[in-house]
N, C-alpha and C positions, 0 to 999 in steps of 0.2 A: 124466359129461359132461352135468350138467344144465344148463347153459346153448345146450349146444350141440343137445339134446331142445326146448327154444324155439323156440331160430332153424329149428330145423326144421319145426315146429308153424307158426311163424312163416309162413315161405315156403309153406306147404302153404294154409294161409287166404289168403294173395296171389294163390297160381293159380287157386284158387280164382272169388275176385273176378275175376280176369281172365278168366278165363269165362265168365263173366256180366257185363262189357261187354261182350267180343268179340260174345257174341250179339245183346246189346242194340246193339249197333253196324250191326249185316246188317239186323236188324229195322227199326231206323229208317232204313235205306239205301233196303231195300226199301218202306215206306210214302211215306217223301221223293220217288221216282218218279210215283207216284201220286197224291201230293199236288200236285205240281206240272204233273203234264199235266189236272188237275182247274182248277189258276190258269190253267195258260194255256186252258182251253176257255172259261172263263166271262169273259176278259182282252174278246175279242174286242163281246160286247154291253156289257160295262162302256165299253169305250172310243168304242161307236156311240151308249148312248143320253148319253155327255156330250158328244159334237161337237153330238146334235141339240138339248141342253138350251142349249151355248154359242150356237147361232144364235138360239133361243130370246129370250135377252137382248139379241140386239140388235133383233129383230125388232119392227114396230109393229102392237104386238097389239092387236086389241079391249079386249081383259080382261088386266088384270095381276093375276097370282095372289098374294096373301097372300109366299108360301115366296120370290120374287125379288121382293120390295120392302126397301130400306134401312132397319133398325128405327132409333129414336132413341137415347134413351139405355138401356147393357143393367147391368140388374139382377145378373141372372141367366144364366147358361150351363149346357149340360149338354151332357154328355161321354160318347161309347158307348165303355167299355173294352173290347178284345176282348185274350184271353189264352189261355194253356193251363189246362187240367185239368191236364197231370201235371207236374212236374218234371223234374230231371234233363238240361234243355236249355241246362244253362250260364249266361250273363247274358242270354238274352232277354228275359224277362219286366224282370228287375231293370232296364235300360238301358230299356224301356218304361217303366215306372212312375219310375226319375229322370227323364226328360225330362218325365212328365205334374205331376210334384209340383213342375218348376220353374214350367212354366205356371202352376200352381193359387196360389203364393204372386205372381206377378204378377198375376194377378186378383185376389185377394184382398187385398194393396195397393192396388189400385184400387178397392175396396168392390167389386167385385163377386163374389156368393155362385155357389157353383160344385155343381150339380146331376149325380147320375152313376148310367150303368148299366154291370153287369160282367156279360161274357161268358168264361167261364172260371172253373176254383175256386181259380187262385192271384189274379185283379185282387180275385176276391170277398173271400176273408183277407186281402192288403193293405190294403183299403182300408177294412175294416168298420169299425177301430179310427181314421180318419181325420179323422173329425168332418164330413167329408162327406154330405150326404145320396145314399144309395143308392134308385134310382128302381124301379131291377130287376133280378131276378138270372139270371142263364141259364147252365146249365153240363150237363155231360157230353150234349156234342153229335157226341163218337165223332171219327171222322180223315177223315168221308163228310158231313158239315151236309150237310140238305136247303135249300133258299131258306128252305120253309114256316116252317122250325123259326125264324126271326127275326123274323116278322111281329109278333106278338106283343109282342117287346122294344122294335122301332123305332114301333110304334104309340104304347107309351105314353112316348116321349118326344117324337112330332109332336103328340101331346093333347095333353101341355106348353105344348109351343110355340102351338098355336092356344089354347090356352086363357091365353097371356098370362104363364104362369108363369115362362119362360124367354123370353128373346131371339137363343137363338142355339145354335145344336146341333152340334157334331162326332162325329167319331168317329177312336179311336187304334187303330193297330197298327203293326204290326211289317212291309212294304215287305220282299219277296224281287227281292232284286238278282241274288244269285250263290248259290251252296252256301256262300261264305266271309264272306258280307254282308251284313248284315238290318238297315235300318233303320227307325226308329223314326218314323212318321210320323202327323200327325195333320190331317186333313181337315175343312175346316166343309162341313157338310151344308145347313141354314140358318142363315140368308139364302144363297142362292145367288150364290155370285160368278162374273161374265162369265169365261170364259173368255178367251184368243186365239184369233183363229181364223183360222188363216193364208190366205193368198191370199183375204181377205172384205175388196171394195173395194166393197159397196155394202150397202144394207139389205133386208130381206124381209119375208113373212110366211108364213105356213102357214093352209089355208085347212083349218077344223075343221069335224067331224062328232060331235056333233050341235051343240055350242057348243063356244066356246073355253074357257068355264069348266070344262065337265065334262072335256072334252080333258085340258086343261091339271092339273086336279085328278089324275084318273088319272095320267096320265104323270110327275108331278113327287116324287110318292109314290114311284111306280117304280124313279126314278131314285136317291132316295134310299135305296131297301130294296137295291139292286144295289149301289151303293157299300159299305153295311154288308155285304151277303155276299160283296162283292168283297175287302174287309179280310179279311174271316175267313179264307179261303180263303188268300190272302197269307201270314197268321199261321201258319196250320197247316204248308203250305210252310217256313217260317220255322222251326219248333219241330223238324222233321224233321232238316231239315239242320243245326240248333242241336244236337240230339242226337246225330245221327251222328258232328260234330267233337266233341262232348263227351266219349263213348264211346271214341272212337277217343284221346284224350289219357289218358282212362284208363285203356285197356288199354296204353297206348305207357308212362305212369308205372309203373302192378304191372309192367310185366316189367324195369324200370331198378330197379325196389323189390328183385327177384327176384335181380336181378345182384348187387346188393350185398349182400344177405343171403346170397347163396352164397359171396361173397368174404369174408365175416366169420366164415362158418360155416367154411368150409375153413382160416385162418387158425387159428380157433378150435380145431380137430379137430387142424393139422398143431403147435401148440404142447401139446397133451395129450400127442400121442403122445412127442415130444420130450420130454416130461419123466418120463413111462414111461419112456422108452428109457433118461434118464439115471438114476434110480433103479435101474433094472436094474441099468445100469451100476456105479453105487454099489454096492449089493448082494452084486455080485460082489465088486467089488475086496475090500470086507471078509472077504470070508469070506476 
């Protein structure tokens, strides 16, 4: 029954594999928790210092900063990709990088040249081969990023930006809605757009220490380096629970793999014997 020594080989490499999702499944169950009470502690200043950047804009400041002024016409854009390091998360990444490759052909319809950094070593391989310019690369930053660990990346694309090179900066990820729902969202950084700012029926200002320029320089940096950690953070949430359904569909496939290879196999074994039996049978009758 050498066919039937396969299918057995067969299913035995299935359970196999199925054991290593099932694990990789716990594994990313368990990081996914921690991923995500890591987004919502860091939720809370993401969401205080953009109420105070949105009064900001309407406020009648001394000093207008550079980073909220309307540029004219743009060149140039540049893009913070933030990604996984690993695979294995299903279409997160992919559903990331189509939504950014539509934008980059309507920019580049529009002559305008499209500048980019990658956080992650899958946006890094995507995009090498793009024609894109790559501004910076930053990767294996573990399932724990420090803030520290981003300064560095977002520095050199706000040099960009004051240096003229660019007019205009975002940043893409991947938005944790649910365990079931990850979307693909992409924020401009600069030029800063007014927010809304609900129940604001009049105008203000804030009264700075030691100028509004230095103020304002410090804080708008800030605001910017929080958002990029705040995606990342998002992302990683994102890739956790990307993984866990991933796993969890293919341990649910090997064991529907399992089922039908035991039904083939047993089909397989109860038609040998049957035909034993009837040779037997033959056998006999001759003699």
């Amino acid at each position: 029954m050498a066919a039937g020594k396969e299918i057995r080989t067969q299913i035995a490499s299935i359970k196999n594999t199925q054991k290593i999702t099932s694990a990789m499944k716990m594994v990313a169950a368990s990081k996914m928790k921690k991923a995500q009470d890591r987004m919502l502690a860091s939720r809370p200043y993401s969401e205080k210092i953009s109420k105070v950047i949105g009064h900001l804009a309407y406020a009648h400041s001394e000093f207008e900063h550079p980073y909220m002024k309307e540029v004219g016409e743009v060149k140039r854009v540049g893009i913070i990709i933030v990604s996984s390091d690993r695979g294995l998360c299903g279409g997160l990444n992919t559903n990331l990088f189509r939504n950014l490759l539509k934008r980059v052909v309507e920019y580049q319809n529009k002559g305008v040249e499209v500048d980019i950094c990658t956080i992650g070593k899958k946006a890094t391989s995507f995009f090498k081969n793009s024609g894109l310019t790559i501004k910076s690369v930053l990767t294996d930053l573990g399932d724990a990023p420090h803030f520290d660990d981003l300064l560095g990346t977002v520095k050199v694309m706000l040099d960009a930006y004051d240096a003229g090179e660019i007019q205009q900066l975002s940043v893409a990820y991947n938005k944790f809605e649910n365990t079931m729902t990850q979307a693909p969202t992409v924020t401009q950084l600069v030029p800063m757009v007014a927010a809304d700012v609900e129940g604001m029926d009049h105008y203000w200002d804030y009264i700075y220490e030691p100028d509004a320029e230095e103020a304002l320089g410090a804080l708008l940096v800030r605001y910017i380096e929080a958002l990029v950690y705040q995606g990342l953070v998002e992302n990683i949430a994102c890739e956790q629970s990307s993984r866990m359904i991933a796993m969890q569909s293919a341990t649910d496939n090997a064991g529907d793999m399992v089922k039908e290879l035991e039904l083939v196999y047993n089909k397989a074994r109860q038609a040998a014997i049957t035909q034993e039996i009837s040779e037997i049978v033959s056998g006999a009758a001759a003699v």
